[in-house]
N, C-alpha and C positions, 0 to 999 in steps of 0.2 A: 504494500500500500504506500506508495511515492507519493508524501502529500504537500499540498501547493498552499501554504497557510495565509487567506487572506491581508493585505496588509492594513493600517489601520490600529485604533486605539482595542484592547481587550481588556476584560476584569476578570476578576479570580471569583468564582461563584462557591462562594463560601459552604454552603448548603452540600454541594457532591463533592468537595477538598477534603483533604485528609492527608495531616501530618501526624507520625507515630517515632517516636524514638525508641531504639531498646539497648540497657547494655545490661552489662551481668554485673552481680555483684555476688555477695555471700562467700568470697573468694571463685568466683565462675561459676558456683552450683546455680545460680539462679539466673532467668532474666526477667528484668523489671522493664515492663512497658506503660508506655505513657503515651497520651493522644493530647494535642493541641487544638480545642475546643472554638477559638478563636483566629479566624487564620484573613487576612487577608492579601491582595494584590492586584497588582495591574500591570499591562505593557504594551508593548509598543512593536509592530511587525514594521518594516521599513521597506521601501521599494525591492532591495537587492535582497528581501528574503530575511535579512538579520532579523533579528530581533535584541528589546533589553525591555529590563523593568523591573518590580520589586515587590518581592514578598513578604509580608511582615508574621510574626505567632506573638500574640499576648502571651506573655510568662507566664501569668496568672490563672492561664485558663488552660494549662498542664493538669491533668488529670489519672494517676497512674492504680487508680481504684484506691487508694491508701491516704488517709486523711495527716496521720500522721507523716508520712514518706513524700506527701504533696505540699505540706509546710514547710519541711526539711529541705525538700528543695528549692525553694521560694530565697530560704531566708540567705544571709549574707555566704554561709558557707558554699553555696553553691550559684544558682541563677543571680542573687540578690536583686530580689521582681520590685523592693522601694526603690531601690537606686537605675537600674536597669529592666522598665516593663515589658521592651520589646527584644527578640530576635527579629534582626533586618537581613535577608537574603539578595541585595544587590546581581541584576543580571547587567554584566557590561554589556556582554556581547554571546547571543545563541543561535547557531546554525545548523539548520535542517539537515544532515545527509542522505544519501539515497537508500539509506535501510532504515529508514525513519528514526535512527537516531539523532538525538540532539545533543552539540558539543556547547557546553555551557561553561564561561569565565565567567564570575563574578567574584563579591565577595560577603563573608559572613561577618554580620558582627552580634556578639554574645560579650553581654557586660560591659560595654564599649569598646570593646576590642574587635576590631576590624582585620583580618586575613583572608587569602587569597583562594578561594573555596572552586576548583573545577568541580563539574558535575557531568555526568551522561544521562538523558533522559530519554526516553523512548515516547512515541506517540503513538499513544495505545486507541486510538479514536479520533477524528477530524471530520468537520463539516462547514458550511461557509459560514456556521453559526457560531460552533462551540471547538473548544480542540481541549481533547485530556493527554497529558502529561504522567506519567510514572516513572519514578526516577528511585534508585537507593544508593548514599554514600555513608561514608564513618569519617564523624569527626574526631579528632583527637582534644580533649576537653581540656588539658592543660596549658594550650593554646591561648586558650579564653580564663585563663586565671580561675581556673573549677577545678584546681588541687586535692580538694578534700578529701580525703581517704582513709576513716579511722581505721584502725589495724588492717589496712591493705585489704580492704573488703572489695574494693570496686575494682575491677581491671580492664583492662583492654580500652578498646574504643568504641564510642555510641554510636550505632547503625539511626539513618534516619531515613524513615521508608514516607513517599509523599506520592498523593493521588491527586493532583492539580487542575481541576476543568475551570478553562479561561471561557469566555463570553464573548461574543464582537459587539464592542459598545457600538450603538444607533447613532451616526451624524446629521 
């Protein structure tokens, strides 16, 4: 499916999005999943195909079934959602390839820390109206000053799996 993405302004249709992160912890015996309740975005297709644009998650609306594990992560030791409410997913620049992958620069920032986040996403659905995106990368959270690790319970790195359906806004 070789798809031709309309050019023009699109929105992130909050409603069929879905951002999910998961990493282990318990020393790797577990993984803890969390869904971002909150997701928005927007962008921008440009004549030659590019595209850029930006997706934002409310900290706050992290949800990993655990009341207590969902404050914990809010608070300073990790997210810190008073100081830092959003994750910002900056797209510089994303181009379509002929196997409907999408080669994505931008960049992430977590707690004001801004680096330089590729991504590959595939285009799992396109119409002159809508286009869904599926994508999974791992960030490395020490990157973004999310140290925290009491007796080495957390390892590795966070998988973050995202179901993105854009909209063609109406001119």
């Amino acid at each position: 499916m070789t798809v031709a993405v309309e050019t023009g302004l699109w929105q992130l249709d909050p409603a069929r999005t879905s951002v999910v992160i998961r990493h282990k912890t318990m020393w790797g015996l577990v993984t803890v999943k969390g869904a971002f309740a909150a997701v928005t975005g927007e962008g921008e297709v440009q004549a030659d195909g590019t595209a850029r644009g930006t997706v934002t998650l409310d900290v706050a609306s992290l949800d990993t079934k655990n009341g207590k594990r969902d404050k914990h992560l809010r608070s300073a030791d990790l997210f810190d959602v008073e100081r830092h409410p959003t994750i910002t997913f900056a797209v510089d620049n994303a181009v379509v390839a002929q196997d409907d992958t999408v080669e994505v620069a931008g960049q992430l920032t977590v707690r004001g820390i801004t680096r330089p986040q590729p991504v590959v996403a595939r285009v799992t659905a396109a119409s002159a109206e809508d286009v869904t995106l599926g994508t999974e990368f791992t960030v490395d959270r020490d990157q973004f000053d999310m140290g925290w690790n009491q007796m080495g319970m957390l390892r590795g790195l966070t998988t973050v799996v995202g179901t993105l359906v854009f909209t063609r806004v109406k001119g």
